[in-house]
N, C-alpha and C positions, 0 to 999 in steps of 0.2 A: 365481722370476721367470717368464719366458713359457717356458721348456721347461718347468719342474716343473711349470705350474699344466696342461701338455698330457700328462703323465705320472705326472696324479692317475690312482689307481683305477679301474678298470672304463672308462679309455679305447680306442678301437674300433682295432681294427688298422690304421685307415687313418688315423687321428690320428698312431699309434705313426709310421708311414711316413714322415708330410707331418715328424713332428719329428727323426725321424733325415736327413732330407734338409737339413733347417734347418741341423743342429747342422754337417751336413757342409759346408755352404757359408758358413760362417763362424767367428770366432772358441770358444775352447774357452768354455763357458756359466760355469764358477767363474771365471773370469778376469772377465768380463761382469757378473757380478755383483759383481765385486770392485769393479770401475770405476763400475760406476754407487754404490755405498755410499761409495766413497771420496770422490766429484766432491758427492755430495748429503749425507754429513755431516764430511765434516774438509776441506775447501774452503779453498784460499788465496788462492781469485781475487779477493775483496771488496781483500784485502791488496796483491796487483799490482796490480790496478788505481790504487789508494791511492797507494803506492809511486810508480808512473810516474807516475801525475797532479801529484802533488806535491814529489815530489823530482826528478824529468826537464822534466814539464812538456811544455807545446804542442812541438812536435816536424818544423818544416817543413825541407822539403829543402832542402838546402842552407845550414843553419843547426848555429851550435857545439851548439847545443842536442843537436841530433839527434846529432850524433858522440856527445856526449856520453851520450844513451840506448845509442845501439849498443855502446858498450862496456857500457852496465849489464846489456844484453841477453846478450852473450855471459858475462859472466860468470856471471847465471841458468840458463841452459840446462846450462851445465856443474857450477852446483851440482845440478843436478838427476840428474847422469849423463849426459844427452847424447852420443854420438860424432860426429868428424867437426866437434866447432862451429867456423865459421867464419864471415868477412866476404868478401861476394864483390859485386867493382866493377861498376857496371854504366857508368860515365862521371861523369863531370865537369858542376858547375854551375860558370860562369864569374865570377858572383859570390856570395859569400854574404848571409844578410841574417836579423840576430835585431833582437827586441826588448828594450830596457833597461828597470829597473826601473821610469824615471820613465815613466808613461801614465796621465797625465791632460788632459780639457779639462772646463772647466767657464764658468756665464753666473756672472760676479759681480754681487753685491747684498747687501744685510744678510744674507743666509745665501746665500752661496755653495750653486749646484744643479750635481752631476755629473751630468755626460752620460754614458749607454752610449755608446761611438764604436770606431771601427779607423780603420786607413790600410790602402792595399795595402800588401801586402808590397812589399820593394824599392821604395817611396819616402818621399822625408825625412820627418825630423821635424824639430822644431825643436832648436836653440841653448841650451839652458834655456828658462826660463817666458818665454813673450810674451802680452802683453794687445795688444789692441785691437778695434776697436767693429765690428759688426755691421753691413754694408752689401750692399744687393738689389747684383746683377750688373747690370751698366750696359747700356744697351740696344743696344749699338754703339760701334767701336772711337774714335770721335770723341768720346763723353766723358771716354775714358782720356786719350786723348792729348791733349786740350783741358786740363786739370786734371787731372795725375798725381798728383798734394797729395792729393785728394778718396779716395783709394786707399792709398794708402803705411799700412803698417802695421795694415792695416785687414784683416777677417776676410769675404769674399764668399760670400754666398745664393747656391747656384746653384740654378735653380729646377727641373732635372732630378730625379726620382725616381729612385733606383739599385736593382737589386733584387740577387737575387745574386752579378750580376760585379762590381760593386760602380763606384767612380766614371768617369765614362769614360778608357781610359788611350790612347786614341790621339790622342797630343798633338805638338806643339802647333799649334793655328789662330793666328790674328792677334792676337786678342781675349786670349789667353790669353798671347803673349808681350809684348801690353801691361801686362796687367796683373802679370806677373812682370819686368818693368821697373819696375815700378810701387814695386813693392817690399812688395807687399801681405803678410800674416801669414799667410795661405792661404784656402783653399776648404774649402765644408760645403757638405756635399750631404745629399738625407734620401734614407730608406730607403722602403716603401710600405708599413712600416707596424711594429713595435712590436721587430723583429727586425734585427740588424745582420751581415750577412757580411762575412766576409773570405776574398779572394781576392788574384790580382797575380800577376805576369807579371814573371820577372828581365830578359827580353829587350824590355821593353816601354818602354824608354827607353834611348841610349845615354848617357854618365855626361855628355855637353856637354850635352844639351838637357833634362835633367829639369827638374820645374817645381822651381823655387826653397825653396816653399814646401810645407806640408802638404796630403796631400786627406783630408779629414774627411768620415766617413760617420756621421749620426746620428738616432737614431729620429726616425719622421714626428714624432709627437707633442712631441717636445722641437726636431725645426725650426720647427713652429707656435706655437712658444711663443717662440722669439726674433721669427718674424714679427709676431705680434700685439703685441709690445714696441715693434719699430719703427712698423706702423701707428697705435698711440696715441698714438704723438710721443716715445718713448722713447728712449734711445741705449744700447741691450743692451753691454756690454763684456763681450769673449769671453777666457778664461786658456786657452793653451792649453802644458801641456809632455810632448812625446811624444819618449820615447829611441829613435830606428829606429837601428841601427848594421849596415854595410856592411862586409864583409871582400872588400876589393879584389883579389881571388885567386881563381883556378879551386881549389875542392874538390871531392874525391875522392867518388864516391858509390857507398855499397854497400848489398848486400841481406843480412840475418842468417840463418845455415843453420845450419840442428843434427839430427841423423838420431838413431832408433834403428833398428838395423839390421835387416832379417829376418834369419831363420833358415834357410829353404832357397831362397828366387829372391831375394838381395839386392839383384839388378842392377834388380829392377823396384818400381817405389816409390807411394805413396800419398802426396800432399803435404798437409799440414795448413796454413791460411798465413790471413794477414789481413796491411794496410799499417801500416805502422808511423809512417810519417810522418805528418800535420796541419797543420792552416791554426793560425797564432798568433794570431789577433786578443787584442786585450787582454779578458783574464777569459778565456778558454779556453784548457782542459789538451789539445785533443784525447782525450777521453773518450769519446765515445761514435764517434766520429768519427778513429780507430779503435782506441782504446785498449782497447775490448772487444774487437775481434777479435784483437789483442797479445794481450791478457788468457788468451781461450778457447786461441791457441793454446797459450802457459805452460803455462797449467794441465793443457790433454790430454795435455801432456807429464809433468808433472808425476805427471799418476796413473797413467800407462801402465806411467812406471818404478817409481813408488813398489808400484803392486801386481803387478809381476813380468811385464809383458805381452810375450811374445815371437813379436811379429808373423813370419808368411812373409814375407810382403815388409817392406822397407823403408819405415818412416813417416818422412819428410823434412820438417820444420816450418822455416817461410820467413816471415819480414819484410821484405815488401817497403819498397822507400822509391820517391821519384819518380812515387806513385801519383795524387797531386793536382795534379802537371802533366802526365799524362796514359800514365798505366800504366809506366812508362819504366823503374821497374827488374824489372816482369817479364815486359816487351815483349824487354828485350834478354837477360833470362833464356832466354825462348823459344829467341831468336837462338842463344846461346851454346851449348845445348843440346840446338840442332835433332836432333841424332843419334841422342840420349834417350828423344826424347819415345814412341816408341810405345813405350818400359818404364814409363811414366807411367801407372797405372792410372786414378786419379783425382786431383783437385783440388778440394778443401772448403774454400772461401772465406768466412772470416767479415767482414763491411762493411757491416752496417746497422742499428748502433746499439743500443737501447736494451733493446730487445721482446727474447724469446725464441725459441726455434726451433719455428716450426710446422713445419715442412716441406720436403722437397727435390722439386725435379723433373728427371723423365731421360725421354727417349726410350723409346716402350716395349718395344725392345729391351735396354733397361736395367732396366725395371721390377722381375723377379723379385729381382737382383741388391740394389737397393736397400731394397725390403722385407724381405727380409732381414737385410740390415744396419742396418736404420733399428727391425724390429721389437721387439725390445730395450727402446727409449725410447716403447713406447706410452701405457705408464703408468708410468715410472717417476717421474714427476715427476708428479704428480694437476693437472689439469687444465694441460697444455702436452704435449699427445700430438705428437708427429713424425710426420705422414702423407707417405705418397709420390703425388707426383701425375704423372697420365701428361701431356707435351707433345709435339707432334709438330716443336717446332722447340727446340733447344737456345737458351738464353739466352747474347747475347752481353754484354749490361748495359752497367756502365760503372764495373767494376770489375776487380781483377787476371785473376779466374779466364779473363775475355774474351781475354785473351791464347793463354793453352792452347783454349779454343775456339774458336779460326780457325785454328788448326792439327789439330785432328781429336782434339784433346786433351778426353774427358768433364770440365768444371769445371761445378761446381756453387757457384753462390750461395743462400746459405741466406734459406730463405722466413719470416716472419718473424709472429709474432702476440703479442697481449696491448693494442694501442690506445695506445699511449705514443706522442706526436708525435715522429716522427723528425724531421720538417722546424725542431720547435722547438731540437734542439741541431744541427743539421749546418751545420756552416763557421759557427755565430751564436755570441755572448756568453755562451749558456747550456751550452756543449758542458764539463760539469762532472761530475763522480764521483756527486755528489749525484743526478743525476738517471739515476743507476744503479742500480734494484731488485737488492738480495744474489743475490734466488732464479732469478732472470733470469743473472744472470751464471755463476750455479752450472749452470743447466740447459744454456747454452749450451757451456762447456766441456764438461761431462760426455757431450754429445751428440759434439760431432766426438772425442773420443775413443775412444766405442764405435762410430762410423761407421769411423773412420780405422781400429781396429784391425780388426772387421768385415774390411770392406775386403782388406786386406793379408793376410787368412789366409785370404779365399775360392777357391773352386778354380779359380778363372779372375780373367782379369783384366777390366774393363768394357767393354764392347763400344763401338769407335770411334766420334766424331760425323760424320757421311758429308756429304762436300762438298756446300753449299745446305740444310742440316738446321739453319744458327741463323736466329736472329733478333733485334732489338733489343729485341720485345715482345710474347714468347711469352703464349698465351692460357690463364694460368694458373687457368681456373676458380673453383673455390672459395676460394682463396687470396685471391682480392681482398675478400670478405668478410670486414669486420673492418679492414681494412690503412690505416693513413692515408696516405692518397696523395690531394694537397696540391693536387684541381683549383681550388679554390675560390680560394686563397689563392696561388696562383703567380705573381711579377711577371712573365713573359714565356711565351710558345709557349717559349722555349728552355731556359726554365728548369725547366721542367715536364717535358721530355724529359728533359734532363738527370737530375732529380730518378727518374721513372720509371724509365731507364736504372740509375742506378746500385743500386735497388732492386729489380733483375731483372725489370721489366717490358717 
C-alpha cells in the first residue's frame, strides 16, 4: 500500500524520513491494509443495507418502527464484539406516528392509474377505502357554506404547489374548517414536479383541530392529469386508502452507542456516527437517507474488529435518531456530555446519500493530521481517491456532526463524489436500496474506518474549532465540481439552503 510503495528500493532518505513520520502519526500499516482488503473484498454492507431496508424499513422518530430497528441495531453491533453497547435517551416524542400496510390512492377508470403520493407524518388517513370525485378548491368561503352537498365526500384541487415541506400545515383558516365541516374525502395538492417529499411536524396540530380528512401530496404531472379530466367535462373519481396510525403516548427516544475501546487514552474517543432515523413516506426504506451512513458505520465496525484493530483511543459509533426534526438526539448528546467533549478528538459523520467519499475538509491547522489519516484511501478504491481540502471556516451543515461543531468539537461531514442525484432519493418516493451502488457503499465504510482507526492511534488529538471558525457554507473549492447541488430544480430559497446545508455547504 502507500508506505511499501514509499519503501521500494533506492528510496532518498528523505522519503525514508517523511514515512517514518507517517507511520508515526497513525495507525500500525498491516492493520491499514487489513481494513482496506477486508472493507473492498468480503464486504457485508450491500447485506445491512438490504437487511435494514427491508426487514426494518423507513424508520421516523417516534415510530414503532424505529424501536423496533434499535433493538436490531443493538443486537448487531454486539454480534460483532462491540463493548459498552447501549441505548441512550435523549427525551420523549409526545406522539408517535407509523404507517400501515394499506397506502394507496389511485384516479379510477377502465384501468385504474396509481398515484406516487405521501401525507405528512402525524396526519390522518382514512377509515378504509373512500371514493369520491375530484373538485377545484372553491373560490371563497360563501360557496362552502352556500352548498355544503357540492363538497361532502368529495376530494379538493388545491391549487398550491408544495415543494419539500410538503402541504401547508399551519392550519386551520376559515375556508378550511368549512370545508372539513363539509365533510369532504380530503385534499391533493401537487408537488413542482415529478418528485414527492415527505416531511410533518408531531407538534403541528393539537389532536381537537386536525383536519378531518387526508393531505395528499402528488406529482405535478399526475395533478395535471386529473385537471385536464375535469376541464373536458369529465368527473375524475379519486380511491383513496391510507393506514396513518397514531400512538397516543409520549415515547421514549434514544441514540445507539457501541465502543471499541482504546488501548492506552481510552477516556479520549473518536466517534464514527450517521442518523439513523427517516422520513416514511410510502415507497421509502430511508436508504440512502440514512441507511448508508447506518450502514458505513456497521460495517467500520465490523472490520475494525473482525481484522483485530486496536485503536489508542477509543472509537464510539453512534445512531443518532431525532435528526430529521432537527439534530435532537445529538444536540442533547452534546448537552449530556458537555464535560466530554474536549476528549472528543473527532466526529465522522456519514449523511449524504448515495455517492461515495471524495473527501473531508478541516482547518488548516488540521491539515497534516487528516492527510494522514485520509492518505491510506488515495488509491485504494481506483478512481474515488479521498482528498483533504483546506477551509478556513468549519462546516456547520445541517446535519449531526453541526452539533459537536458549535461547541469547539472538529466534526466532519463527508465530501461526497461520483454524480448520483442526491436530491432524487432524499425525503422523495425513490429513497430505496436499489439506488445504492455495491462499490459506493463498500468504499464509504472502508474509508471512515481507516479514518476512524487513523485517527484514534495518532499522537495527538485534532486541534479545536476556535470560537467564529464555522460556517453554514464553507468555500469548499474544488469539491463543488462534480457535486449535484440542486440550483436549478429547488422549489424555494429555503429549500435550497436547507438542501446545501445539509450537504455541508
Amino acid at each position: 500500500m502507500f508506505i511499501r510503495r514509499l519503501l521500494k528500493p533506492g528510496a532518498s532518505i528523505a522519503v525514508l524520513a517523511f514515512a517514518a513520520s507517517f507511520a508515526a502519526a497513525q495507525g500500525n500499516p498491516s492493520i491499514i491494509e487489513k481494513i482496506i482488503d477486508e472493507g473492498k473484498n468480503r464486504s457485508q454492507a450491500r447485506g445491512t443495507l438490504d437487511e435494514l431496508s427491508e426487514k426494518i424499513g423507513a424508520r421516523l422518530t417516534g415510530s414503532r418502527a424505529l424501536d423496533r430497528g434499535k433493538t436490531w441495531a443493538l443486537r448487531r453491533f454486539r454480534s460483532y464484539g462491540l463493548e459498552n453497547v447501549h441505548l441512550e435517551e435523549w427525551g420523549t416524542i409526545p406522539v408517535g406516528f407509523d404507517r400501515g400496510e394499506r397506502q394507496s390512492v389511485k384516479l379510477l377508470g377502465d384501468s385504474d392509474f396509481e398515484f406516487v403520493f405521501s401525507t405528512p407524518c402525524w396526519t390522518v388517513g382514512t377509515d378504509g377505502a373512500v371514493k369520491g370525485a375530484a373538485v377545484k378548491l372553491p373560490e371563497n368561503i360563501e360557496d362552502v357554506t352556500r352548498a355544503p352537498e357540492n363538497f361532502k365526500g368529495k376530494f379538493i384541487l388545491m391549487p398550491k404547489q408544495v415543494g419539500m415541506g410538503g402541504p401547508n400545515l399551519q392550519r386551520p383558516t376559515e375556508i378550511d374548517n368549512a370545508l372539513d365541516n363539509a365533510g369532504i374525502a380530503g385534499r391533493i395538492y401537487r408537488t413542482n414536479g415529478e418528485l414527492v417529499w415527505t416531511s410533518g411536524r408531531w407538534n403541528s396540530y393539537k389532536e381537537d383541530n386536525q383536519p378531518k380528512s387526508p393531505l395528499i401530496t402528488i406529482r405535478r404531472s399526475d395533478y395535471e392529469m386529473i385537471l385536464n379530466q375535469l376541464d373536458s367535462g369529465e368527473t375524475p373519481m379519486i380511491e383513496a386508502d391510507i393506514e396513518n396510525i397514531f400512538t397516543r403516548r409520549p415515547m421514549k427516544q434514544h441514540n445507539v452507542i457501541a465502543e471499541i475501546p482504546g488501548t492506552e487514552k481510552p477516556d479520549e474517543v473518536v466517534i464514527v456516527c450517521g442518523h439513523f432515523d427517516s422520513w416514511n413516506g410510502p415507497g421509502s426504506t430511508g436508504a440512502s437517507d440514512n441507511g448508508t451512513g447506518t450502514t458505513a458505520a456497521f460495517e467500520a465496525a465490523r472490520i475494525l474488529k473482525t481484522v483485530g484493530a486496536k485503536p489508542k483511543r477509543t472509537i464510539r459509533f453512534i445512531l443518532w435518531t431525532g435528526e430529521e426534526q432537527g439534530l435532537l438526539g445529538s444536540r442533547k448528546y452534546v448537552e449530556d456530555h458537555a464535560a466530554e467533549l474536549d476528549k472528543i478528538s473527532a466526529v465522522l459523520n456519514e449523511d449524504s446519500g448515495q455517492n461515495w467519499h471524495a473527501g473531508i475538509a478541516g482547518l488548516p491547522e488540521m491539515i497534516p493530521l487528516l492527510k494522514q489519516a485520509a492518505a491510506p484511501m488515495a488509491d485504494a478504491f481506483p478512481g474515488m481517491p479521498v482528498k483533504v481540502q483546506e477551509v478556513n471556516r468549519m462546516s456547520r451543515g445541517g446535519s449531526d456532526h453541526a452539533s459537536f461543531v458549535m461547541k469547539g468539537v472538529p466534526g466532519f461531514f463527508m465530501v461526497k463524489g461520483g454524480g448520483l442525484s442526491y436530491r432524487h432519493v432524499w425525503h422523495t418516493q425513490n429513497d430505496k436500496p436499489s439506488e445504492v451502488p455495491d462499490i459506493n457503499l463498500k468504499q464509504m465504510a472502508t474509508n471512515m474506518a481507516v479514518l476512524a482507526y487513523n485517527l484514534a492511534c495518532a499522537d495527538e488529538m485534532m486541534p479545536r474549532v476556535p470560537l467564529g471558525r464555522t460556517t453554514a457554507h464553507p468555500n469548499l473549492g474544488g469539491f463543488f465540481e462534480g457535486k449535484d447541488i440542486p440550483f436549478c430544480e429547488c422549489g424555494s430559497i429555503l429549500e435550497l439552503g436547507y438542501q446545501l446545508s445539509r450537504m455541508g455547504f
